[in-house]
C-alpha positions as CSV (number, residue, x, y, z in Angstrom):
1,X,22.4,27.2,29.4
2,X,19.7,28.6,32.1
3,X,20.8,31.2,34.2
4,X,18.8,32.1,37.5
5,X,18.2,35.9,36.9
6,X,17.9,36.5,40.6
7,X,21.9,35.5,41.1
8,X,23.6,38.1,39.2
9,X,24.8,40.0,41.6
10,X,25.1,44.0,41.4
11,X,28.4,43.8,39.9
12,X,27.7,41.4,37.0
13,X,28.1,38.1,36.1
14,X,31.2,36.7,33.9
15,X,30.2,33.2,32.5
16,X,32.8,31.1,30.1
17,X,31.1,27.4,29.1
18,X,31.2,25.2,25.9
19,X,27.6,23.9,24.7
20,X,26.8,20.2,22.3
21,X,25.4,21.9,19.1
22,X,22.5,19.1,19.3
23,X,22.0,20.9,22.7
24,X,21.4,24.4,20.9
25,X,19.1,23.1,18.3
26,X,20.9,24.1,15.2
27,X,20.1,23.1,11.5
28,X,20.2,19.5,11.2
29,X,22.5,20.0,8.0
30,X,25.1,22.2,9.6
31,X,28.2,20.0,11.1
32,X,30.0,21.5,13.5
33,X,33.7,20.6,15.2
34,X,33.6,20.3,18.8
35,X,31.2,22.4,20.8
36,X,30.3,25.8,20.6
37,X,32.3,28.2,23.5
38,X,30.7,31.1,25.0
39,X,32.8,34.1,27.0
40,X,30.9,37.0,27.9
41,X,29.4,38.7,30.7
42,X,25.4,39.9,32.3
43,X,24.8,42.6,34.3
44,X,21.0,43.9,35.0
45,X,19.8,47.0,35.1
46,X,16.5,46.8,36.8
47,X,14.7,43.8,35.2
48,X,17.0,44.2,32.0
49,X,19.7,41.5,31.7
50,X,22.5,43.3,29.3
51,X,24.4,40.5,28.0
52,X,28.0,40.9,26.1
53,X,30.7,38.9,24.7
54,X,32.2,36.2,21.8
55,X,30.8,33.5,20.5
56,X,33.5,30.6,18.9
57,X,32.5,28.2,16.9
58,X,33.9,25.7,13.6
59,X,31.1,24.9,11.3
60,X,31.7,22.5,8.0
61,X,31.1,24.4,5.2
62,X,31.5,23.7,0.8
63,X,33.7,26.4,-0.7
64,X,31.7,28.9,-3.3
65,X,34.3,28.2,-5.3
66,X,36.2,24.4,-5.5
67,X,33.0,23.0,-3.9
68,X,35.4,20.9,-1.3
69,X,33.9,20.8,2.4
70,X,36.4,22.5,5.3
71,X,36.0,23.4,8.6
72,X,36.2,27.2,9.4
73,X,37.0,28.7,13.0
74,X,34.2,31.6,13.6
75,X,34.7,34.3,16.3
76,X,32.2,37.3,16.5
77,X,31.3,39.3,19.1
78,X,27.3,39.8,20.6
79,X,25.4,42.3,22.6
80,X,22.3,41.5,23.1
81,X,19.5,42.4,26.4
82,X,16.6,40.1,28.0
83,X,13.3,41.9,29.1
84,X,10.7,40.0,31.2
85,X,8.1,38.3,28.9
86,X,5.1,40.5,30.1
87,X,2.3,42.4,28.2
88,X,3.2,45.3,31.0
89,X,6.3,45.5,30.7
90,X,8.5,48.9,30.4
91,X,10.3,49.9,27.1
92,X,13.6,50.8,27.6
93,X,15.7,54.3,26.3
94,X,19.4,54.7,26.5
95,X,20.1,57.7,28.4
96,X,21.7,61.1,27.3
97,X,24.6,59.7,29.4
98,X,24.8,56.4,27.4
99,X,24.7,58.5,23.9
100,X,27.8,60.1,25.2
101,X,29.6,57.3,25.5
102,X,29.5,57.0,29.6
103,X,30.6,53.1,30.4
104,X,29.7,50.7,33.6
105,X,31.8,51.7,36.4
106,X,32.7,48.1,36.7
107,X,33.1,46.4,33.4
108,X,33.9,49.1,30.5
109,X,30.4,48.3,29.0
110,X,27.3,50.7,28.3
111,X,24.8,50.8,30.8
112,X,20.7,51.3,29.7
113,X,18.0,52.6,32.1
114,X,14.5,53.6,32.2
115,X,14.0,56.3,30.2
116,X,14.7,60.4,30.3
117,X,11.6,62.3,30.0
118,X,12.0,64.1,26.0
119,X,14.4,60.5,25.2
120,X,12.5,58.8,22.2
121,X,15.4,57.0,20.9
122,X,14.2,53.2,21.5
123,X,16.4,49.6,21.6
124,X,17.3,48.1,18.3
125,X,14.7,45.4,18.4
126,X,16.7,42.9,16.9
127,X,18.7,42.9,20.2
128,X,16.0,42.3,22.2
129,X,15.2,38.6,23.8
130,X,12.7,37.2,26.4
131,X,12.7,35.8,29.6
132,X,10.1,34.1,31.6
133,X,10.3,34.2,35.6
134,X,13.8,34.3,37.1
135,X,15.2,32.1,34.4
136,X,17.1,32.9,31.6
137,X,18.4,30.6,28.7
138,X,20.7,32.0,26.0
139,X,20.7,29.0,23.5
140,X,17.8,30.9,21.4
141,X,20.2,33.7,20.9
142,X,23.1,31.7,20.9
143,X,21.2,29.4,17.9
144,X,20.5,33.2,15.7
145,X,23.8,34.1,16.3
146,X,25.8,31.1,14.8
147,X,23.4,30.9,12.0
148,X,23.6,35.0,11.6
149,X,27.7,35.0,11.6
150,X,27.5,32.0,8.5
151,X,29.2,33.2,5.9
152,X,26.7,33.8,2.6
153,X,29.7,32.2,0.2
154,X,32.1,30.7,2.2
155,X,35.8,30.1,0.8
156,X,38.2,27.5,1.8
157,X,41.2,29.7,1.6
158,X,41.0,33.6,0.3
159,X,43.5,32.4,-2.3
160,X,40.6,29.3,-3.5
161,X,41.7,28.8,-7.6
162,X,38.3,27.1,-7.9
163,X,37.2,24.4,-10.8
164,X,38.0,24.5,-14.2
165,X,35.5,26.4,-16.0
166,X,35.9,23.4,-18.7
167,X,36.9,20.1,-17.0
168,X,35.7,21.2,-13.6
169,X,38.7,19.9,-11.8
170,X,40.0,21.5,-8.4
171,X,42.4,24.0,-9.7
172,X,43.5,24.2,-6.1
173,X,44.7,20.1,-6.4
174,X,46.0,19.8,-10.1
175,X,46.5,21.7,-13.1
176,X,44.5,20.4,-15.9
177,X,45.4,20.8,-20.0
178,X,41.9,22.6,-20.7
179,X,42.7,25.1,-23.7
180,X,43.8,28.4,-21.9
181,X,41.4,30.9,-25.1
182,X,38.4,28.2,-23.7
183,X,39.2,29.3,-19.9
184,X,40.1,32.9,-20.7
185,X,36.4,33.3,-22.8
186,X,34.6,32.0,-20.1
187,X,35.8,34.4,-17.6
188,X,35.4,37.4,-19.6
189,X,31.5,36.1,-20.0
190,X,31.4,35.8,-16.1
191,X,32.9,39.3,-15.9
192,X,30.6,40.7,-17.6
193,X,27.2,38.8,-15.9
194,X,28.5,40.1,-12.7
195,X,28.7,43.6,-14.3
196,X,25.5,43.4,-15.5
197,X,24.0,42.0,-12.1
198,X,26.1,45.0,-10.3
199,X,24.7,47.5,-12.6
200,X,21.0,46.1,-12.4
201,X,21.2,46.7,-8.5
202,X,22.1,50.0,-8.9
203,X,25.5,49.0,-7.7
């Protein structure tokens, strides 16, 4: 979505719209159910664009541990600003009334500014997006975000039995007849390789 920086009004901007994944550019291998919805709200503060809000999405995903494919509802929250794409341009400091907690009169949000004179303390980079001219598109940072909030080992349920160490059925499906000492050794040898790996990163 391209937003024309020049109509945000004063008192922000509230935008709520659904976007095609093929639209956002995602990994060809990642499915996703339905569209992606976006709620948030912009608000500038000089050339700044201060963008806040959720991000929904349902990605198909394979279980770390039964290795069947589900869908899984995501919901995660971004904050994230837009600087004009200039070699000139400003760097921007909270203030000492932002460290404090001080919110936008208007929408409950923190507020950035040029910066105090003695105020070294800088914006997190990684929040930090371009814009060219008076026209902003979020579906680069909408794009990071999705791909940011996948889970590293995604489980179908937080209850997932997983496969049979043995037969390498779904435990979750069917009970097999694999010898229960057979079972039981093998998860005391897994035990203790994740010990070992915990201990080797200083965990």
């Amino acid at each position: 979505m391209k937003i024309d920086v020049l109509s945000i009004p004063d008192e922000g901007k509230e935008i709520d719209y659904q976007e095609d994944p093929l639209a956002l550019q995602l990994s060809p291998e990642l499915e996703l159910k339905g569209e992606v919805r976006i709620r948030g709200f912009l608000y500038k503060t000089g050339k700044t664009i201060i963008v806040k809000g959720i991000i929904e999405a349902e990605p198909h995903l394979e279980c770390g541990r039964c290795s069947s494919f589900f869908f899984l509802p995501l919901s995660f929250e971004f904050d994230q600003l837009f600087v004009p794409k200039s070699p000139q341009r400003p760097v921007f400091h909270k203030t000492r009334d932002e460290k404090k907690g001080n919110r936008h009169p208007k929408t409950g949000k923190s507020e950035l500014s040029e910066p105090e004179s003695g105020d070294e303390e800088g914006i997190d980079p990684f929040n930090e997006n371009w814009y060219e001219g008076s026209s902003l598109s979020l579906d680069e940072m909408i794009r990071e975000q999705v791909l940011l909030a996948l889970p590293m080992r995604p489980l179908c349920t937080p209850e997932c039995k997983g496969l049979c160490p043995v037969c390498k059925k779904n435990l979750n499906l069917t009970i097999c007849d694999c010898p229960k000492e057979v079972e039981e050794k093998f998860n005391m040898m897994k035990n203790l390789f994740n010990q070992k790996m915990k201990g080797d990163k200083g965990e």
